[in-house]
Residue, then its C-alpha position, 0 to 999 in steps of 0.5 A: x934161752x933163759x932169761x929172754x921174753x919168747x916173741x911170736x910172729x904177728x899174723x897177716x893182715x886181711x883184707x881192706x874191708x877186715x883191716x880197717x874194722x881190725x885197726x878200730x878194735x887195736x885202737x880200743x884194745x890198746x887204751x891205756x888202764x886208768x888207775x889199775x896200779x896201787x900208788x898211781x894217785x900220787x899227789x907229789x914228786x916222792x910219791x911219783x918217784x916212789x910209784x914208778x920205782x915199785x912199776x919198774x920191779x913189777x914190769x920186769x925193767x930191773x930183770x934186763x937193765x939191772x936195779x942201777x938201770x946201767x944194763x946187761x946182757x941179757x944172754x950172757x949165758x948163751x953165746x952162741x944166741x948172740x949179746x942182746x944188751x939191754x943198755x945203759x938207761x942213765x947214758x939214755x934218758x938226756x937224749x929223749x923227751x918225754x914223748x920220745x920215752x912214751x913212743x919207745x915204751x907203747x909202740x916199741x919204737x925208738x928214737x934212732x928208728x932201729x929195730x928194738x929187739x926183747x923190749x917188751x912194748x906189747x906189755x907197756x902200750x896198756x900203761x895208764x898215763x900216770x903209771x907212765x909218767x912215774x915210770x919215765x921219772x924214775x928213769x930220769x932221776x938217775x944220774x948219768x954213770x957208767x958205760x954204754x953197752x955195745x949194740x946187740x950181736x946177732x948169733x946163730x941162735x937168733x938168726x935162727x930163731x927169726x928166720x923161723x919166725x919165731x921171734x920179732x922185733x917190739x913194733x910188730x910184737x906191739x901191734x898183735x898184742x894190741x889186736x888180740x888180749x885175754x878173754x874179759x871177763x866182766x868188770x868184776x875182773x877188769x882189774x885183774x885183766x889190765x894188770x895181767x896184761x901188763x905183767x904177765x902177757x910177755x911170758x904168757x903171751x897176748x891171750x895167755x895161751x902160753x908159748x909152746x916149748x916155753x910157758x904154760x896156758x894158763x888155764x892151769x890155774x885150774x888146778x890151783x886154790x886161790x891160796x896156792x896162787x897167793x903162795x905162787x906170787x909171792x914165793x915162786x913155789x909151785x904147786x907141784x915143786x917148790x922150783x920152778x926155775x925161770x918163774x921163781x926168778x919172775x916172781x922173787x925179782x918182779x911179781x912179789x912186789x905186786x900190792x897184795x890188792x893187785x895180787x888178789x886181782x889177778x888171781x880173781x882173774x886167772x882163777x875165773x878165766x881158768x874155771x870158765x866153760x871151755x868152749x868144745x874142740 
C-alpha cells in the first residue's frame, strides 16, 4: 500500500532481570533532543507558530491530515486495505489539553485509550519540548471547520497484514523505537542523528535497516556523494532515476523544507553511518 508508514512487530520482552536494564536504556534512548530543529529558539508567538508550521511539513503531519489539518484518508487508493482516516485535527485540539496532545504525540496513546493505528509517535517521542509546544500551537491556531472523518475501517488487507505481525498499532511501535535507535556516531553527528530520528525513521525504520519489500537500509548512501544526497532532499531524484516514486512525494511534501543546516546534518550522518566499517557476517 502507498502512502501508509510500514509498521513492524516489537520484539518480546526478556526476562525480569533483562527487562528492568531494557526499560532503563528505553527511558534514556527516548529523552527528547534539545534544540535539534532550526527556529526552535523562538522568542514570541509568530515565531512559535511559524516553527511549528515548518515541523508539521517536515514530520509528515500534512502528508495524512492535508495542509487544512481537516484529514484524509490515507488509503483511498486501496479499498480493499480498509479507510484508514487520518481525522479532523480543527474538530480535535478543543477536546485535549496540552498534556492529552503530548501523551498522543510521544507514546501514541490517545485520549479515549483506543488503538491509534499509522500515527507515527515512534518518530515524535524524540520531539524537544519547544519543538513540541510550537508544534501543538499550530494545531491550536485552527479554527474549528469542516467534518469529522469516519473512524477507521479494517479491511481485508489490514487484518491481514496484523494478523502476520506485520503492522502494530502506535503505543507498542512507540516502545521498540525507544529501545532500538540508529548507530551514534559521536557528537560530530548527533545532530544529524536526532533529526534523522525524527524524520526519517518511520519509512526507514528504528535503526534505518529498511523494511523489507518497502525501503532500503540506508547503508545505500554509500554509494552516493554528499552533493547527490543534497539533490536527494531537495528534489527526490535519485541517483539512478529522477523517479523515485513514493520518496519523491516525501521529500517534495515534507524533507525539502529541511534548513539546508539540518539537511547538511543528515547527510553528515547518513554518510558516516554508511561509510562505516561494517562489522562481518
Amino acid at each position: 500500500m502507498q502512502k501508509v508508514v510500514v509498521l513492524l512487530a516489537l520484539a518480546s520482552l526478556s526476562a525480569c532481570g533483562t527487562e528492568q536494564t531494557n526499560q532503563s536504556r528505553e527511558a534514556a534512548e527516548a529523552m527528547p533532543a534539545s534544540l535539534v530543529f532550526d527556529g526552535a529558539d523562538y522568542k514570541d508567538q509568530a515565531a512559535k507558530l511559524a516553527h511549528g508550521k515548518r515541523l508539521a511539513e517536515v514530520l509528515h503531519c500534512n502528508s495524512c491530515h492535508g495542509d487544512n489539518l481537516q484529514g484524509t484518508n490515507v488509503t483511498a487508493d486501496d479499498p480493499e486495505y480498509g479507510d484508514m482516516n487520518a481525522p479532523n485535527l480543527t474538530l480535535v485540539h478543543a477536546n485535549y489539553s496540552d498534556a492529552d496532545f503530548e501523551r498522543l504525540l510521544r507514546k501514541g496513546m490517545p485520549k479515549d485509550g483506543r488503538d491509534l493505528w499509522f500515527m507515527p509517535s515512534e518518530s515524535y517521542q524524540f520531539l524537544g519540548d519547544a519543538d513540541m509546544a510550537a508544534l501543538i500551537s499550530y494545531v491550536r491556531s485552527f479554527k474549528p471547520e469542516g467534518k469529522q472523518l469516519p473512524p477507521i475501517r479494517k479491511g481485508k488487507g489490514f487484518l491481514a497484514e496484523v494478523e502476520a505481525g506485520a503492522i502494530q498499532n502506535a503505543a507498542l511501535q512507540t516502545k521498540r523505537y525507544a529501545a532500538e535507535a540508529p548507530e551514534d556516531l559521536g557528537p560530530a553527528h548527533a545532530r544529524g542523528r536526532d533529526i534523522v530520528r525524527m524524520a526519517c525513521t518511520g519509512c526507514h525504520n528504528s535503526k534505518l535497516q529498511g523494511y523489507e519489500g518497502f525501503t532500503p537500509n540506508l547503508d545505500v548512501a554509500a554509494a552516493y556523494t554528499p552533493a547527490e544526497l543534497e539533490t536527494l532532499l531537495t528534489t527526490g531524484e535519485g541517483k539512478s532515476k529522477p523517479d523515485l516514486g513514493l520518496m519523491k512525494v516525501i521529500v517534495l511534501e515534507s524533507l525539502s523544507k529541511m534548513t539546508p543546516a539540518e539537511r547538511q546534518a543528515v547527510i553528515g550522518y547518513i554518510k558516516a553511518r554508511a561509510d562505516r566499517p561494517q562489522q562481518p557476517q
